[in-house]
KOLSE-181620 format. One record per residue (C-alpha): x, y, z; residue in three letters. Coordinates in steps of 0.25 Angstrom, whole numbers, plus 5000, padded with zeros to 4 digits. Each point is the difference from the previous one (the first is absolute). Layout:
N
XYZala ...
END
This chain:
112
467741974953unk 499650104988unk 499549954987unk 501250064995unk 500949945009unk 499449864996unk 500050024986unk 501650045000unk 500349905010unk 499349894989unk 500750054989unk 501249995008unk 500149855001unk 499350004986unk 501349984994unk 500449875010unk 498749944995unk 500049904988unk 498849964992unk 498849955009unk 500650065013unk 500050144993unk 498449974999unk 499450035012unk 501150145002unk 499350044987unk 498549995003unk 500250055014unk 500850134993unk 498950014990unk 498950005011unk 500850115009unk 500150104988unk 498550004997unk 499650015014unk 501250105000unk 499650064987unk 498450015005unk 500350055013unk 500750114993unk 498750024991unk 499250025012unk 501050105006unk 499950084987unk 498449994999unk 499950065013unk 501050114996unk 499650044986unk 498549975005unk 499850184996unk 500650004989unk 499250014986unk 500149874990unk 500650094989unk 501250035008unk 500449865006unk 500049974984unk 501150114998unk 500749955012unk 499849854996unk 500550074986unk 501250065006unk 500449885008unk 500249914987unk 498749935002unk 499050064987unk 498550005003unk 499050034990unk 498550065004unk 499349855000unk 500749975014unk 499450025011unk 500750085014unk 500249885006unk 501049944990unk 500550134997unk 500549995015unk 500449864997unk 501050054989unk 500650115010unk 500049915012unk 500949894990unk 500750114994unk 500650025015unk 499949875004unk 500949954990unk 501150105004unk 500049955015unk 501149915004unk 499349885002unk 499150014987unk 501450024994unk 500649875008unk 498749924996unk 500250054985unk 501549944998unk 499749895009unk 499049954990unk 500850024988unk 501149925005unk 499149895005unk 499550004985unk 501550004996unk 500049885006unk 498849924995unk 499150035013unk 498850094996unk 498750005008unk 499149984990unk 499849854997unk 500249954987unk 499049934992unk 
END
């Protein structure tokens, strides 16, 4: 199974989940789309390993994700790499999957 398969199948039975049930869908969703979103950085490092830092900053730019000159290359290929992640479907799944666990009262982050 595809981390992408996973992550829609979770948010699939999200909505059958209530409060502390909904927990455990949500953490294993949020671990997929890092590994899915840093598995994707990796990719686009290897394929944008020739290209001069100036112009990953106007595609960075371009894509929605401003940069300015005190980044370095590797989180200007963050910023594309999460520009493209976040218009995948199971970055888009995880993504509305969160909002309406937090809808609900169900966040990931434990409240103090």
């Amino acid at each position: 199974m595809t981390t992408t398969q996973r992550i829609l199948g979770l948010a699939a039975a999200a909505p059958a989940s209530h409060g502390e049930d909904l927990v455990p869908l949500l953490h294993e969703a949020n671990e997929l789309y890092q590994q899915g979103l840093q598995d994707l950085q990796r990719s686009m490092a290897a394929r944008l390993g020739g290209l001069p830092t100036e112009d990953l900053m106007c595609a960075a730019d371009r894509a929605g994700m401003p940069c300015d000159a005190s980044q370095d290359r590797d989180e200007v290929i963050l910023l594309l790499a999460l520009a493209e992640w976040e218009r995948t479907p199971a970055a888009m799944a995880y993504a509305e999957m969160a909002e309406d666990a937090a809808r609900r009262g169900v966040c990931l982050i434990p409240e103090e």
